[in-house]
Biopython code that builds the backbone (N, CA, C, O; Angstrom):
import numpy as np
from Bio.PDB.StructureBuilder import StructureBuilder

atoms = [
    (1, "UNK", "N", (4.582, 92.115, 5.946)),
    (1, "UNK", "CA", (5.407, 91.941, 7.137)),
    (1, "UNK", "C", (5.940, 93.310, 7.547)),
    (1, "UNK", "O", (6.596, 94.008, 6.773)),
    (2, "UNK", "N", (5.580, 93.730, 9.015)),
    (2, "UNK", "CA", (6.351, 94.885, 9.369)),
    (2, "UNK", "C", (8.247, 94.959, 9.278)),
    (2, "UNK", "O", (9.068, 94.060, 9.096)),
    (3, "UNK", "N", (8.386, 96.194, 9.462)),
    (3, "UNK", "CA", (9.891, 95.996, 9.311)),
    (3, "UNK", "C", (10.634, 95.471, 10.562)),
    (3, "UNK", "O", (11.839, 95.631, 10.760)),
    (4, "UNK", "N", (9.657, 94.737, 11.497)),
    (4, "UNK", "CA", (10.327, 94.385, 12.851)),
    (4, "UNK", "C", (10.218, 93.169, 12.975)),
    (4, "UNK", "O", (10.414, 92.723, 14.105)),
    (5, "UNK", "N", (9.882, 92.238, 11.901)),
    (5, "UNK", "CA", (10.096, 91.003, 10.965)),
    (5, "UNK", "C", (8.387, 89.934, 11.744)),
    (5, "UNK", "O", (8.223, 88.715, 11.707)),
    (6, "UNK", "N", (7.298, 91.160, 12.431)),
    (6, "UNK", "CA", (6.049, 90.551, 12.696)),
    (6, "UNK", "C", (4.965, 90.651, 11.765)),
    (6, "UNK", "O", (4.659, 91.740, 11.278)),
    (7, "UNK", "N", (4.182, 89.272, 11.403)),
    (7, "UNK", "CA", (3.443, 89.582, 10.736)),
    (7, "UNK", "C", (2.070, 88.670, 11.283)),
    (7, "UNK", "O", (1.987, 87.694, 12.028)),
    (8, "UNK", "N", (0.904, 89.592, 10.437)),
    (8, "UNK", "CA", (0.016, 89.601, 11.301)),
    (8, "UNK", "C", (-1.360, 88.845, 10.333)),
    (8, "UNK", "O", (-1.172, 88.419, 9.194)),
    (9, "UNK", "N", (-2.394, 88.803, 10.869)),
    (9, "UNK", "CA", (-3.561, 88.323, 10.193)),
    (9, "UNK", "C", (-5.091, 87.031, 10.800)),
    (9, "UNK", "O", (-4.810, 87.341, 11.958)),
    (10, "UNK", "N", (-5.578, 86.612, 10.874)),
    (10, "UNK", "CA", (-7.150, 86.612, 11.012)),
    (10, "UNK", "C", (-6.785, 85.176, 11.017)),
    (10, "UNK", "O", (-6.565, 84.568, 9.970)),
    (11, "UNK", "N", (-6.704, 84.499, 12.476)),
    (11, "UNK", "CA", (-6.893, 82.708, 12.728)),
    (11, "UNK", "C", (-7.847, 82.138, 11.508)),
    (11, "UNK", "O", (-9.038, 82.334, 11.264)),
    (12, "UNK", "N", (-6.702, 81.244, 10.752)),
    (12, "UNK", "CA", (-7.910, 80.364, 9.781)),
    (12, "UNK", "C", (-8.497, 78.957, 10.351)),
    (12, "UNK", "O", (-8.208, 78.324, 11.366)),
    (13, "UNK", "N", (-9.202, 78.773, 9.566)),
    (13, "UNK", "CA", (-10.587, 77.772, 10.264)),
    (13, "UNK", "C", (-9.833, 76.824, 9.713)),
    (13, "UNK", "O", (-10.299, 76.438, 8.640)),
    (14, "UNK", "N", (-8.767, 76.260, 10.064)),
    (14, "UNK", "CA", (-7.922, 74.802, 9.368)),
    (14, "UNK", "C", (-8.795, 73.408, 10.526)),
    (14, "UNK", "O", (-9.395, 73.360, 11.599)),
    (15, "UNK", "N", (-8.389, 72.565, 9.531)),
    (15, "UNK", "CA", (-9.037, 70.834, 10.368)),
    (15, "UNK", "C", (-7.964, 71.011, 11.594)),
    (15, "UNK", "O", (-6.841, 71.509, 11.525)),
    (16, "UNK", "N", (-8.447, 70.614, 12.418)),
    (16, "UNK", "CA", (-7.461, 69.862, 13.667)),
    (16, "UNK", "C", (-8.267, 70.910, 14.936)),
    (16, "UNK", "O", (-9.383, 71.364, 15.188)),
    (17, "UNK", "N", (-6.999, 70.916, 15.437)),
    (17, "UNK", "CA", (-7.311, 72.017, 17.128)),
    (17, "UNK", "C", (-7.595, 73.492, 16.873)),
    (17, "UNK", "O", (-8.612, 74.045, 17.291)),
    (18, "UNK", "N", (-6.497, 74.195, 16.056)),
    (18, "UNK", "CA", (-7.106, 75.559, 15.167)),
    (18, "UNK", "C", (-8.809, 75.706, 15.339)),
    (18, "UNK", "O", (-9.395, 76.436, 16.140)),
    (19, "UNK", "N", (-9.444, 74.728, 14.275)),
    (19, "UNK", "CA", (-11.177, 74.752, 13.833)),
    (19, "UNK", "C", (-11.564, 74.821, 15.001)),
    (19, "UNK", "O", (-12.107, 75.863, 15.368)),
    (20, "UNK", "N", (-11.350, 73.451, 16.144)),
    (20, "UNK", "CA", (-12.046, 73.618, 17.830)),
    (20, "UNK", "C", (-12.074, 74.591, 18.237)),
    (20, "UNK", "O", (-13.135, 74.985, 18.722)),
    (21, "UNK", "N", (-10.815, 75.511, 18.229)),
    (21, "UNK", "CA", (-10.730, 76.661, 19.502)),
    (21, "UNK", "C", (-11.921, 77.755, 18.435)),
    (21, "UNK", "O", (-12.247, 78.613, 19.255)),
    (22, "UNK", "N", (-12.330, 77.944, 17.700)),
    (22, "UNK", "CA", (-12.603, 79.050, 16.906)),
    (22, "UNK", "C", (-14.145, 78.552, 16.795)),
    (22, "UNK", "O", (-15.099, 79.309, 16.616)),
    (23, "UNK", "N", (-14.205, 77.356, 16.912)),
    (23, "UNK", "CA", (-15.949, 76.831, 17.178)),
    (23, "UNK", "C", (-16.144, 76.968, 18.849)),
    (23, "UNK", "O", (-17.274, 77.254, 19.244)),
    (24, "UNK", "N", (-15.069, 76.772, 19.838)),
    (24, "UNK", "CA", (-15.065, 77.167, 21.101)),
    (24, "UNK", "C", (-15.987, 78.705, 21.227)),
    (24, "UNK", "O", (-17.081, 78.961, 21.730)),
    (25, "UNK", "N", (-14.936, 79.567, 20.494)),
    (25, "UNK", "CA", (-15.225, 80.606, 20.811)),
    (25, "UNK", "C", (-16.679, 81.411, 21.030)),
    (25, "UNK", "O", (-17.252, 82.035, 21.923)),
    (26, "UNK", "N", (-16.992, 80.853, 19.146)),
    (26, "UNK", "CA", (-17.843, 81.071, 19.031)),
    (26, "UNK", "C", (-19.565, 80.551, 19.871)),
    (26, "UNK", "O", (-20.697, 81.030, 19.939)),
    (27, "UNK", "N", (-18.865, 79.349, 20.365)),
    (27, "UNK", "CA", (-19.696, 78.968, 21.268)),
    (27, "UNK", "C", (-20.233, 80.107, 22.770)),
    (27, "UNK", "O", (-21.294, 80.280, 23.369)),
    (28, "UNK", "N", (-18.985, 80.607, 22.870)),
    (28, "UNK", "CA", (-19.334, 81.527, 24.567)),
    (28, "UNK", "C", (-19.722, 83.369, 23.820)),
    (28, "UNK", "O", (-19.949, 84.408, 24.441)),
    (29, "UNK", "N", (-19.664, 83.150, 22.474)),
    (29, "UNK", "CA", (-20.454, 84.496, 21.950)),
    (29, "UNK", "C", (-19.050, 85.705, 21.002)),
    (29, "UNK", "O", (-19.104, 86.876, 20.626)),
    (30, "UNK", "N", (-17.979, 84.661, 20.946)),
    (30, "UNK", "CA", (-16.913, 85.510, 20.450)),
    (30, "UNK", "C", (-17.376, 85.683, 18.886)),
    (30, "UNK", "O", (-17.175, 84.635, 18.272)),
    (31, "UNK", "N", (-17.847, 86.549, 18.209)),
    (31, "UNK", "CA", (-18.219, 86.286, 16.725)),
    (31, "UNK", "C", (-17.148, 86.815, 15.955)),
    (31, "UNK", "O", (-17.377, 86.705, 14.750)),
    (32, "UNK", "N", (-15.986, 87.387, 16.240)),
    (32, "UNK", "CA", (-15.036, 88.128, 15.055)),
    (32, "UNK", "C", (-14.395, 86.542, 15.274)),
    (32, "UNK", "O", (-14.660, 85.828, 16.242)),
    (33, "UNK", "N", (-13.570, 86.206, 14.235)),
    (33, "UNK", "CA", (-11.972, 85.279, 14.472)),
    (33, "UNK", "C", (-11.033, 86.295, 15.346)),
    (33, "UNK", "O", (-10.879, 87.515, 15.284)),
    (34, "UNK", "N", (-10.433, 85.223, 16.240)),
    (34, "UNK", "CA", (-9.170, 85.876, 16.303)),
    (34, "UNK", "C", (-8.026, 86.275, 15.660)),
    (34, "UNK", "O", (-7.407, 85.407, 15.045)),
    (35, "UNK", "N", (-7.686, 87.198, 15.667)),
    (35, "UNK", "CA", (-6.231, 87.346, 15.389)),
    (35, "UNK", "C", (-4.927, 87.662, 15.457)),
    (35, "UNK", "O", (-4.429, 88.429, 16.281)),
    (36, "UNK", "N", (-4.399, 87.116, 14.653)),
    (36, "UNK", "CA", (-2.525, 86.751, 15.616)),
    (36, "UNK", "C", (-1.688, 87.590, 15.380)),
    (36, "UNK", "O", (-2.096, 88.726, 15.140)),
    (37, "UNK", "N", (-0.337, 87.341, 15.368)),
    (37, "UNK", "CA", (0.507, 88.091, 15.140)),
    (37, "UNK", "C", (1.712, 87.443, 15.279)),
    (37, "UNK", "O", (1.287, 86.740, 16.196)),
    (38, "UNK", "N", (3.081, 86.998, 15.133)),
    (38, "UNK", "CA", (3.981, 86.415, 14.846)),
    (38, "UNK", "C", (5.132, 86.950, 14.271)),
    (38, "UNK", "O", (5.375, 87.774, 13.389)),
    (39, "UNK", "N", (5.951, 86.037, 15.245)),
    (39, "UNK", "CA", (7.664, 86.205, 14.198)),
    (39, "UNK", "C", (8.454, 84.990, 14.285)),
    (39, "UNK", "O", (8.595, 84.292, 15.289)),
    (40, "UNK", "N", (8.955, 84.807, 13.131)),
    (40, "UNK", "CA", (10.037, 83.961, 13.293)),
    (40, "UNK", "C", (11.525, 84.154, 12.836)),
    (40, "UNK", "O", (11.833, 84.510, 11.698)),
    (41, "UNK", "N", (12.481, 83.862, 13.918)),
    (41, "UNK", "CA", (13.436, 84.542, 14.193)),
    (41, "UNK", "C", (14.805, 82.844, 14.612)),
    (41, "UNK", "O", (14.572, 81.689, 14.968)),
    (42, "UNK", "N", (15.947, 83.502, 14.350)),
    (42, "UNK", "CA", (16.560, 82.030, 14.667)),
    (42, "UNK", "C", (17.404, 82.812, 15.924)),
    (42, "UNK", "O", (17.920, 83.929, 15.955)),
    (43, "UNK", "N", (17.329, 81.869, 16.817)),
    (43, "UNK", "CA", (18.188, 81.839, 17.785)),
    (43, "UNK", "C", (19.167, 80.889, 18.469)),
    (43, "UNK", "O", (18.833, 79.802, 18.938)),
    (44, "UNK", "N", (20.666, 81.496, 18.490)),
    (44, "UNK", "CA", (21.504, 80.608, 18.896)),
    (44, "UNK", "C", (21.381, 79.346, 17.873)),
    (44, "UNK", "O", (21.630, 78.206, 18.266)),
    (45, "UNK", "N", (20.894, 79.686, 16.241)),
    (45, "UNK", "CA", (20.934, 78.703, 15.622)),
    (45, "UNK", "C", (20.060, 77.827, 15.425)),
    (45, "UNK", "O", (20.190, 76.905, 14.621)),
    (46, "UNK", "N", (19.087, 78.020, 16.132)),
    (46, "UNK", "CA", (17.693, 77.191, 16.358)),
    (46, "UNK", "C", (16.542, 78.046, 16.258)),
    (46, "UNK", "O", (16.262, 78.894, 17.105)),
    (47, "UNK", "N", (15.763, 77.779, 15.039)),
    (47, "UNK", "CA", (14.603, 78.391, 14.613)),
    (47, "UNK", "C", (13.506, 78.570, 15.509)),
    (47, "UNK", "O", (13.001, 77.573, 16.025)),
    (48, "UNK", "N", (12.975, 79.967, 15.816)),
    (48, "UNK", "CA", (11.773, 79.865, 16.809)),
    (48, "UNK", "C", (10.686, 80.822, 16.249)),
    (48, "UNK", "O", (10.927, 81.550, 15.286)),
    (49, "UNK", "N", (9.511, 80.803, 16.862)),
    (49, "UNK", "CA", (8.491, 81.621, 16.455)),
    (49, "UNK", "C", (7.830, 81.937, 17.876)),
    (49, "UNK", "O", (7.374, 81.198, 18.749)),
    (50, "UNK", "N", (7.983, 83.612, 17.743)),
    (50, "UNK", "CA", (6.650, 83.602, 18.669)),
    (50, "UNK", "C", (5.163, 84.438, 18.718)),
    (50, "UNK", "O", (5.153, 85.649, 18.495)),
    (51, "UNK", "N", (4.123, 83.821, 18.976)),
    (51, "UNK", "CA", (2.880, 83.930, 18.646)),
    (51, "UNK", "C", (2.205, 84.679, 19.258)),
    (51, "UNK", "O", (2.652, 84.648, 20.405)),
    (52, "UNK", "N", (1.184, 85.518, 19.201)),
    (52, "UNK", "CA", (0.200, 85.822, 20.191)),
    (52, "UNK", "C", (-0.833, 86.023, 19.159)),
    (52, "UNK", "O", (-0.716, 86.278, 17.960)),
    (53, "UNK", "N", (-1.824, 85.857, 19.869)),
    (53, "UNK", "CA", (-3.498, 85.186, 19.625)),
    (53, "UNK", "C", (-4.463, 86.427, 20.547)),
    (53, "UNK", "O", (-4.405, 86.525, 21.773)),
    (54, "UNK", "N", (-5.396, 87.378, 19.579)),
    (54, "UNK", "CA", (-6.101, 88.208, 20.453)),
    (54, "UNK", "C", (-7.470, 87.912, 19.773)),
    (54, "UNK", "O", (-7.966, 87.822, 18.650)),
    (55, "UNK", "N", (-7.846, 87.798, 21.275)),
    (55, "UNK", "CA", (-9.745, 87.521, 21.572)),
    (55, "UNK", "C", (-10.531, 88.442, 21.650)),
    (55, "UNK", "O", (-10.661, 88.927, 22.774)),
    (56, "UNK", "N", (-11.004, 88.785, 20.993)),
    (56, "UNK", "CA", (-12.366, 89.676, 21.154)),
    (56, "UNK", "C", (-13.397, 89.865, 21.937)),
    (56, "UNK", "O", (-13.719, 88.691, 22.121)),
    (57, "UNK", "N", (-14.059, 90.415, 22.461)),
    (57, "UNK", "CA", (-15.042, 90.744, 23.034)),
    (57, "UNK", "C", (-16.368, 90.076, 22.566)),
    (57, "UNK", "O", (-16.773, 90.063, 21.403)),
    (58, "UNK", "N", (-17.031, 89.479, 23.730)),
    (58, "UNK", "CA", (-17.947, 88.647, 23.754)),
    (58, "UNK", "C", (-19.565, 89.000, 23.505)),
    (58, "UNK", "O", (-19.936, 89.991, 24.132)),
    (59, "UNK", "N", (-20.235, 88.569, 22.968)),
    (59, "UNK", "CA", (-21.453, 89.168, 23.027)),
    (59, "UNK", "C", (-22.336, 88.478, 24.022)),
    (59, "UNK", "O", (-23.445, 88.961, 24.249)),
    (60, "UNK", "N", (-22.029, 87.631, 24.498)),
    (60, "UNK", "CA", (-22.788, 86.609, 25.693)),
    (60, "UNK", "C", (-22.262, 87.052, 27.280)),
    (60, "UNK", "O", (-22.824, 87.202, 28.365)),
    (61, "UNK", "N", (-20.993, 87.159, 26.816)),
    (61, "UNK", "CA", (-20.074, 87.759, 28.488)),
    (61, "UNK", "C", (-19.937, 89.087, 27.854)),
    (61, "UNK", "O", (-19.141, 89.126, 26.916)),
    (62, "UNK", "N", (-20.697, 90.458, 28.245)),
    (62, "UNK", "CA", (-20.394, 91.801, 27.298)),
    (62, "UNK", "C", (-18.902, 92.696, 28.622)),
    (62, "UNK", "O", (-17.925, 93.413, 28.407)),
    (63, "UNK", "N", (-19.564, 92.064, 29.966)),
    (63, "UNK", "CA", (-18.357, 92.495, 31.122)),
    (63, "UNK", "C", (-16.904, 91.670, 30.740)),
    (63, "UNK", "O", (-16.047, 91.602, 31.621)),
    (64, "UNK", "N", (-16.799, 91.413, 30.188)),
    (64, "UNK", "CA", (-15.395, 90.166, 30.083)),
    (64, "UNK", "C", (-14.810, 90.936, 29.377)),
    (64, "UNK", "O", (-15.563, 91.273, 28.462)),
    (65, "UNK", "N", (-13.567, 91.546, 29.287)),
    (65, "UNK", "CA", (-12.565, 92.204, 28.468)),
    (65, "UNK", "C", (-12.252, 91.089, 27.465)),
    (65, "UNK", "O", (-12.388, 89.895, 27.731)),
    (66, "UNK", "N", (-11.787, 91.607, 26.200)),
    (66, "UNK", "CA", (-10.733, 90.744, 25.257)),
    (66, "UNK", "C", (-9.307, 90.815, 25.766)),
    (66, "UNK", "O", (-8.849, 91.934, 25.996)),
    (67, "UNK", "N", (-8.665, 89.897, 25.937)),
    (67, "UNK", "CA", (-7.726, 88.994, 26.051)),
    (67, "UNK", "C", (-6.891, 88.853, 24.566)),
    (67, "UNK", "O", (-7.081, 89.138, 23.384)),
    (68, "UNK", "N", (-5.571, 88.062, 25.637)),
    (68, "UNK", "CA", (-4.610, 87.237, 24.031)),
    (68, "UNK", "C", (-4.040, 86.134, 25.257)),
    (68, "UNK", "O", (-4.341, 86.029, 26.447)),
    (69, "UNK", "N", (-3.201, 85.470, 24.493)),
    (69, "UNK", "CA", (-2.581, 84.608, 24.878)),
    (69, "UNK", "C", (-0.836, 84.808, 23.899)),
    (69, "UNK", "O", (-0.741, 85.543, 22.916)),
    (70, "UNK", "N", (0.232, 84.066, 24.408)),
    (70, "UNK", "CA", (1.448, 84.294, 23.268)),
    (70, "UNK", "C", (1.660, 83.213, 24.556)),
    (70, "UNK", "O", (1.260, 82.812, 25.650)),
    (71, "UNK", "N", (3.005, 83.057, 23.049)),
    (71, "UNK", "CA", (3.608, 81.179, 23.591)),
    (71, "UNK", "C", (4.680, 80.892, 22.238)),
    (71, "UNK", "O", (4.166, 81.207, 21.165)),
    (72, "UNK", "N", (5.722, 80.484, 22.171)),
    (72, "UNK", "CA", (6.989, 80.483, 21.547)),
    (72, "UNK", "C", (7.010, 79.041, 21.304)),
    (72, "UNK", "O", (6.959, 78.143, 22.144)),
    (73, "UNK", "N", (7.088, 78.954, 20.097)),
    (73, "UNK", "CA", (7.532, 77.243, 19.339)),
    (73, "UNK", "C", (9.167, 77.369, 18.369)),
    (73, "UNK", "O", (10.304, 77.778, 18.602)),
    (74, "UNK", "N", (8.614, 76.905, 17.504)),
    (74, "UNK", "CA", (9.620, 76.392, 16.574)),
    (74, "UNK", "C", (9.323, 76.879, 15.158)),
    (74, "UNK", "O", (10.105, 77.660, 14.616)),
    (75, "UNK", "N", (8.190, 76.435, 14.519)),
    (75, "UNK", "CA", (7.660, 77.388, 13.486)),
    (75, "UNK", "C", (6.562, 77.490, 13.500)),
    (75, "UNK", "O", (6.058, 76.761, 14.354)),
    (76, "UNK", "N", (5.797, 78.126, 12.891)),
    (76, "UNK", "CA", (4.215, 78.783, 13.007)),
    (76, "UNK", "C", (3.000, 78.051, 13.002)),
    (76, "UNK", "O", (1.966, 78.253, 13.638)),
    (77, "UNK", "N", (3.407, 76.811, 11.851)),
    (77, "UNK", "CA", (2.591, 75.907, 12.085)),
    (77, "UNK", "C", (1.967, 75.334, 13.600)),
    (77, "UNK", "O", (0.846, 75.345, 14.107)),
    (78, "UNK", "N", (3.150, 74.893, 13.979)),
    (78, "UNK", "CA", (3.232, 74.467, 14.989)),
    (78, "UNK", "C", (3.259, 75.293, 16.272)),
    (78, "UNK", "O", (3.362, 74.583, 17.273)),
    (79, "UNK", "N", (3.202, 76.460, 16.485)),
    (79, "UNK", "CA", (3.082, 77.381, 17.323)),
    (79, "UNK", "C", (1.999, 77.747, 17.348)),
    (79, "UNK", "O", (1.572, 77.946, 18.485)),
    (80, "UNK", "N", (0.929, 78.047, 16.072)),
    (80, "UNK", "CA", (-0.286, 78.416, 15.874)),
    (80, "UNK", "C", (-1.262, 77.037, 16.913)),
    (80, "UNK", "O", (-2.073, 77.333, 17.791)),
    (81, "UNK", "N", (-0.873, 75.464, 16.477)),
    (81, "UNK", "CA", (-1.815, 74.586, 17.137)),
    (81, "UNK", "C", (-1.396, 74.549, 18.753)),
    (81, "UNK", "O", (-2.181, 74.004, 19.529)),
    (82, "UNK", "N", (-0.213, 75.105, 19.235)),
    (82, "UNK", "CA", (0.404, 74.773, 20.721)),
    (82, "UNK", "C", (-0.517, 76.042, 21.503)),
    (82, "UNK", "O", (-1.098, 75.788, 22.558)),
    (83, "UNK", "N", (-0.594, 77.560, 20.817)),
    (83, "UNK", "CA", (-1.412, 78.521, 21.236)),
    (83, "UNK", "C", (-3.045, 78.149, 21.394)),
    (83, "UNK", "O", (-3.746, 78.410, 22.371)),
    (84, "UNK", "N", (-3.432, 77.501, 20.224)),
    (84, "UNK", "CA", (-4.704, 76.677, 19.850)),
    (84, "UNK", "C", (-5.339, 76.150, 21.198)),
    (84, "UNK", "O", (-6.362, 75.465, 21.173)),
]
sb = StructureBuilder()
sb.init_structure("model")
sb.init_model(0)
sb.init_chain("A")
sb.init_seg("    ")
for serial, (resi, resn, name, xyz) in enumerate(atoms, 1):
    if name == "N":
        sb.init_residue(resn, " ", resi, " ")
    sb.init_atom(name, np.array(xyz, "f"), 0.0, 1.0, " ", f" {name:<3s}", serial, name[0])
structure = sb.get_structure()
């Protein structure tokens, strides 16, 4: 974990929506996993996390830049499948 309380690492292939988006990907030519990056932090007393998800570069679309997406839950679990 950095000292700015984000930590980082390589979308796992879990059962549910996670596995879809990462068989998605790989479907339109994305071959690395994505990977995220995260914090969870409490605010005003109420636990939150927020996520971002970076996409790689395509080997099917080679003009298409990599991308991310980020989106704020509650905890990671659950922030990881809402980004998903």
């Amino acid at each position: 974990m950095a000292d700015n309380g984000w930590s980082d690492g390589i979308c796992p292939a879990k059962l549910g929506l996670p596995k879809l988006l990462l068989l998605s990907l790989k479907h339109v030519g994305v071959v690395d996993p994505p990977e995220y990056t995260y914090r969870e932090y409490n605010f005003r007393g109420t636990l939150r996390c927020d996520l971002m998800i970076f996409v790689g570069k395509r080997t099917l679309y080679p003009d298409v830049d990599p991308w991310f997406i980020s989106t704020t839950g509650f905890r990671f679990p659950d922030t990881y499948r809402k980004a998903a």
